[in-house]
C-alpha positions in Angstrom: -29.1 -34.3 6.1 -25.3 -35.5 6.6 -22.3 -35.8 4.4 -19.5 -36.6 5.3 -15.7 -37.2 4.2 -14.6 -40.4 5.8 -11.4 -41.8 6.4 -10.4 -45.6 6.7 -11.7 -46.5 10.5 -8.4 -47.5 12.1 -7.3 -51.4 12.8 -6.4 -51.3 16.4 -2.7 -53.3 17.3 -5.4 -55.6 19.3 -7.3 -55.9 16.8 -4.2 -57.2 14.5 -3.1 -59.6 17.4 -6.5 -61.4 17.4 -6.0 -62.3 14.1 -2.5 -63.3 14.0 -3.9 -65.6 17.3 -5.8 -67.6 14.4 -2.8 -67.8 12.2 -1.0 -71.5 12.4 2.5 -72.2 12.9 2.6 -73.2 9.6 1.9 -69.7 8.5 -1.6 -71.3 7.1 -4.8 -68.6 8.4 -7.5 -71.1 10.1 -10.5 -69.3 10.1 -12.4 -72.4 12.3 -10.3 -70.6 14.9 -12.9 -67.6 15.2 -15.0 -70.5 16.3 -13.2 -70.9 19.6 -15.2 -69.8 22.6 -12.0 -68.5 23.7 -11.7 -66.1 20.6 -11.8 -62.3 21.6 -14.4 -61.8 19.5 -15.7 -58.0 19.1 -19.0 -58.5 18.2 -19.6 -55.5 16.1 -15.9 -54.9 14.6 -16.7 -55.5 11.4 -19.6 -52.3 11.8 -16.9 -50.2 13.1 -14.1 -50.7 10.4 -16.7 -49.5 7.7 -16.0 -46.0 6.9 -19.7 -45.2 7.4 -19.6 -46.5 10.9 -18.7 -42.5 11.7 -21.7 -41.3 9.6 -23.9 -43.9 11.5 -22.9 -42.7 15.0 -23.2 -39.3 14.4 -26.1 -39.1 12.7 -27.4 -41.1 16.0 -26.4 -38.6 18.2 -27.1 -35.3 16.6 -30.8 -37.2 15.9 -30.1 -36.3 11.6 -32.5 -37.5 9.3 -32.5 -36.7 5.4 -29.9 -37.3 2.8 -26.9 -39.4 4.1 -23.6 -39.8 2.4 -20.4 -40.8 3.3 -17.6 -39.9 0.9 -14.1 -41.3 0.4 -11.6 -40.4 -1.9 -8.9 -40.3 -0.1 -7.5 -36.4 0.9 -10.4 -35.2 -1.5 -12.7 -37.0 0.8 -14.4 -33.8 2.9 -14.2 -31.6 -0.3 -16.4 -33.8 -2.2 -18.9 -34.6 1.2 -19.2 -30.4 1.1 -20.0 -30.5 -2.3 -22.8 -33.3 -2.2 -24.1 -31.2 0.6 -24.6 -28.6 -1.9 -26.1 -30.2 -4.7 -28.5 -31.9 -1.8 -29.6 -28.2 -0.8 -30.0 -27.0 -4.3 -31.5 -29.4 -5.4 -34.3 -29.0 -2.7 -33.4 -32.5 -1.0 -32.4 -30.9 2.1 -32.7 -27.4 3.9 -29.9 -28.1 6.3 -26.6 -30.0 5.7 -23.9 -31.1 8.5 -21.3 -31.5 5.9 -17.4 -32.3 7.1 -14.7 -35.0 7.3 -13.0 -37.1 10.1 -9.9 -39.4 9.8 -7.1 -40.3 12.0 -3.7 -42.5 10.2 -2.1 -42.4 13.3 -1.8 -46.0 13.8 0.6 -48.0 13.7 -1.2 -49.2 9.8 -1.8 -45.5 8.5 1.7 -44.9 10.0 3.4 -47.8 8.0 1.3 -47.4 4.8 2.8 -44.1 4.3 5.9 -45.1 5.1 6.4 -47.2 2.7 5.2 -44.8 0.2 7.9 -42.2 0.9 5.3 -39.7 1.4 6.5 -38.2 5.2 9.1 -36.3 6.1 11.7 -37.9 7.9 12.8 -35.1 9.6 12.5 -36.7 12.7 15.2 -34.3 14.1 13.6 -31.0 13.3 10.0 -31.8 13.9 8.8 -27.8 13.9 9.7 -27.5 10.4 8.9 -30.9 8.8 5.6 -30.0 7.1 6.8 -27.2 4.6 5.3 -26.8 1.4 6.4 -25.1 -1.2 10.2 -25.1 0.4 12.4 -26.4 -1.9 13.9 -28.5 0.7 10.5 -30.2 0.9 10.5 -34.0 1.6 7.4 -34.8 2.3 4.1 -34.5 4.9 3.4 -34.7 8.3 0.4 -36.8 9.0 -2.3 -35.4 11.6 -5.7 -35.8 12.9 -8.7 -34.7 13.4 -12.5 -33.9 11.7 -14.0 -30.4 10.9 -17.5 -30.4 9.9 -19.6 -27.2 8.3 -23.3 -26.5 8.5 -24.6 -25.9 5.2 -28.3 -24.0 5.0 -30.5 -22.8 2.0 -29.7 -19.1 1.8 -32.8 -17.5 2.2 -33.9 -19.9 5.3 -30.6 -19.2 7.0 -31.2 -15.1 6.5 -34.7 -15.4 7.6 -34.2 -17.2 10.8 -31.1 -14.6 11.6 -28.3 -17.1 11.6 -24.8 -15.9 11.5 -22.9 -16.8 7.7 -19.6 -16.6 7.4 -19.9 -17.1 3.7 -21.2 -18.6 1.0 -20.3 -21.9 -0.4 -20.6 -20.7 -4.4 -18.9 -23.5 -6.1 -18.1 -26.7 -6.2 -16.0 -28.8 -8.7 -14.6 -32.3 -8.8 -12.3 -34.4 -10.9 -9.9 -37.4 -11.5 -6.2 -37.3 -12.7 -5.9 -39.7 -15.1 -2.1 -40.3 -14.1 -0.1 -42.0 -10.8 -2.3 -43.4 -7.8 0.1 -41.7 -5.7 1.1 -38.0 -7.5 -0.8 -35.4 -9.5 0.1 -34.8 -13.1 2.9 -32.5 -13.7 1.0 -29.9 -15.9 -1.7 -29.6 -13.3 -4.0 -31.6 -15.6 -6.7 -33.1 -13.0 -6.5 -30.1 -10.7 -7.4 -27.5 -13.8 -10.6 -29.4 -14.4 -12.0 -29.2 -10.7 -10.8 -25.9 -10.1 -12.4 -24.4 -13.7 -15.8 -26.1 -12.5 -16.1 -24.7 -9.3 -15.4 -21.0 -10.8 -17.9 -22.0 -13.6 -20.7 -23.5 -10.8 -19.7 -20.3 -9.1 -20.6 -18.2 -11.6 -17.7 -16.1 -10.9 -13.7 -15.7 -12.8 -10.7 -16.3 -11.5 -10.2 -12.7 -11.2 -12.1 -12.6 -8.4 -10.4 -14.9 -6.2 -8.2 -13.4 -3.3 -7.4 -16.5 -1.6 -6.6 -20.1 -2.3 -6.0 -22.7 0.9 -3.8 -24.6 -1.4 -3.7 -28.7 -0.9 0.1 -28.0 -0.6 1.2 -31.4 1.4 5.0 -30.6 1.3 5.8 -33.2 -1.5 7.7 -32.6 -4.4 5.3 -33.7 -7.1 2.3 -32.8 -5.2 3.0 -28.6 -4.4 4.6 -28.5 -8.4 1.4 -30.3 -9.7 -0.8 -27.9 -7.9 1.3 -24.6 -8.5 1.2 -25.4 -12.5 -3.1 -25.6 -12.4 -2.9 -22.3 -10.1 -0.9 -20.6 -12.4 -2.9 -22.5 -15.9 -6.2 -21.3 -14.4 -5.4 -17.8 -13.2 -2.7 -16.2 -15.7 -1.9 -12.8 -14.8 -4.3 -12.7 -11.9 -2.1 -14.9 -10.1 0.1 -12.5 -8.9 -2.9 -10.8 -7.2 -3.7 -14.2 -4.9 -2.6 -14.5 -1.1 -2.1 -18.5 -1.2 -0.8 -20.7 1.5 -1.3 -24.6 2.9 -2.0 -24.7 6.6 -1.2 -28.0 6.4 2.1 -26.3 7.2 1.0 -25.8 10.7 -1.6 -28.7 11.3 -0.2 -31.9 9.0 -2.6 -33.9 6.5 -5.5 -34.6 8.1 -6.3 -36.7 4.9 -9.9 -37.6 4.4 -11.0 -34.4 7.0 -8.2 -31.8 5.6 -10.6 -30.4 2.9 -13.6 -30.0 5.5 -10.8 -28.3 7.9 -9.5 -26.4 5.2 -12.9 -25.0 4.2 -13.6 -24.1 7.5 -10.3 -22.0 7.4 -11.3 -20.2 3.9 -14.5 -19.5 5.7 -12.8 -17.6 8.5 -10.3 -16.2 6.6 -13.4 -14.3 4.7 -14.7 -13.4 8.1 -11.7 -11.9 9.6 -9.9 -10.8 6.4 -7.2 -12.7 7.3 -4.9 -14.6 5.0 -3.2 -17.5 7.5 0.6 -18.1 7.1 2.4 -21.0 5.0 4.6 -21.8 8.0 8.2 -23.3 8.0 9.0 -21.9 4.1 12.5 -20.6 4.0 13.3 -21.2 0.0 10.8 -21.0 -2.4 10.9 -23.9 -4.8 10.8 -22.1 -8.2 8.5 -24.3 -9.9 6.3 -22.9 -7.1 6.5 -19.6 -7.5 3.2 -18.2 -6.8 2.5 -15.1 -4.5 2.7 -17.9 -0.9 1.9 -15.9 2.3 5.1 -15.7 4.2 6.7 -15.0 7.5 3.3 -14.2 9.7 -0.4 -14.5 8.1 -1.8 -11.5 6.3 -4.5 -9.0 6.9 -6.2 -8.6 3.7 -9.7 -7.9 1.9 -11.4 -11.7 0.9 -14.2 -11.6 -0.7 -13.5 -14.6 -2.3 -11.6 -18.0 -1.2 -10.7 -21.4 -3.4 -9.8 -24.6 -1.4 -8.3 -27.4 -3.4 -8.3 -31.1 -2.1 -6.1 -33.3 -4.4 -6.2 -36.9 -3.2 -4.4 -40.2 -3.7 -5.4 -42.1 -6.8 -6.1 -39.0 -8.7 -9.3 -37.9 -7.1 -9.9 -34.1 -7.1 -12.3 -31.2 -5.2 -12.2 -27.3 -5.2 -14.7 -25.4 -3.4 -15.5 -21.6 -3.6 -16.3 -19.4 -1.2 -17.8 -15.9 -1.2 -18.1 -13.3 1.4 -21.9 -13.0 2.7 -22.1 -9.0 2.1 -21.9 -10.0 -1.7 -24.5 -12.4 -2.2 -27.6 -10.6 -1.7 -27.7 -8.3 -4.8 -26.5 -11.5 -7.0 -28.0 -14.8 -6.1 -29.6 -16.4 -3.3 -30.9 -20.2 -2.8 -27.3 -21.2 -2.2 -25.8 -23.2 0.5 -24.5 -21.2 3.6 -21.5 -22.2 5.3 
């Protein structure tokens, strides 16, 4: 099967100027003006601006059949895909899941949306430091692009066929702020929900997590919001956790950056390797939680949390779990 966290398929400049070539001087839209055999019709762009136009082609060319699901809530959007991957496998829908999210704002719409939401840095000047959350001289993200994608197998069919695991996906958890469209709740609110029901899907405490890929987009409300569940959710543990946002170093990828970021938890278990939260020089206080500094860390993982927190409130935490401690506690889950 195939989930997938998609963004919103991009409307081209050309694409814009075609319709404004229908507009009328008098500022009036004429739709008969589609009807002119001169129009520069694209016969199938209505197919390709539909954010399951990506699901459709990929499936296509990778030859997928099964479950199908294309996801989008906004920056949450390849958390959840990875966790409706999961319930798919456990649920004995689907052996094999190519689960993952793709999106690109760099257009000139995605550009000016967020704009004119004051959500990027404008740090224009200094463009190697712009993304840097946590800093109390945060101002904001850097958008990005790109698509990671995971494949998810039943554990015992993955074992017996000899692939290679680089963890296990333990947990999955999802929620919805009930606060701003655009920020999370100051106390952490939505956040604590989804990241107290991947632990509890996990079947594991908070004590056991080494590492958390934080969502950390470099805003103010955003990095305080998520700091506040951390700390709600772990208590004293906290101070044990290596956490950083490699958004710091790759920009918000949006609907793909939890599929990306999962993919990093995942190798970070591998290698042992916590990666850095670049560009942060002062540590915002309201964020003070043990952030991974200066270079990325060699450490034990044997467990990593990956939160996604998304525009209009929408939520996802995963949990990951080293292979080596699976066998001798539960099997039948999905395999990243």
């Amino acid at each position: 099967g195939f989930s997938a966290g998609a963004g919103m398929m991009g409307v081209s400049y050309a694409d814009l100027l075609q319709v404004h070539a229908v507009a009328g001087g008098d500022g009036e839209f004429h739709p008969d003006g589609f009807l002119d055999p001169a129009f520069p019709a694209d016969p199938i762009g209505f197919c390709r601006s539909q954010t399951n136009s990506g699901l459709g082609i990929l499936t296509r060319h990778f030859g997928i059949r099964g479950p199908a699901t294309a996801v989008h809530t906004a920056c949450a959007s390849g958390g959840q895909a990875l966790g409706t991957a999961l319930k798919y496998i456990r649920r004995g829908r689907a052996d094999v899941m190519l689960a993952g999210g793709y999106d690109s704002m760099l257009n000139p719409l995605g550009l000016a949306a967020f704009c004119l939401l004051g959500a990027l840095s404008g740090d224009n000047d200094t463009p190697d430091r712009a993304s840097r959350p946590f800093d109390a001289t945060r101002n904001g993200f850097v958008l990005g692009e790109g698509a990671g994608f995971l494949v998810l197998e039943e554990w015992e069919m993955a074992r017996a066929r000899g692939a290679t695991i680089y963890a296990e996906l333990a947990g999955d958890g999802n929620s919805l702020s009930c606060y701003r469209i655009t920020d999370s709740p100051p106390d952490g609110d939505g956040p604590i929900q989804a990241i107290q029901q991947a632990l509890a899907d996990a079947g594991m405490d908070a004590g056991r997590i080494d590492y958390v890929n934080a969502h950390g987009t470099s805003t103010l409300m955003n990095d305080r919001s998520e700091c506040a569940a951390l700390k709600a959710v772990m208590g004293s543990h906290i101070d044990q956790v290596l956490v950083s946002s490699t958004k710091s170093c790759m920009g918000h990828l949006i609907a793909a950056a939890g599929a990306v970021e999962a993919a990093v938890c995942a190798m970070a278990i591998r290698d042992g390797v916590a990666p850095v939260n670049a560009n942060l020089r002062e540590l915002d206080p309201d964020c003070d939680v043990p952030i991974v500094r200066g270079e990325s860390r060699r450490a034990p993982i044997r467990a990593a949390m990956s939160n996604s927190l998304g525009f209009g409130g929408s939520n996802s935490t995963l949990i990951f779990r080293h292979p080596d401690d699976v066998e001798a506690s539960r099997a039948g889950q999905g395999s990243a």
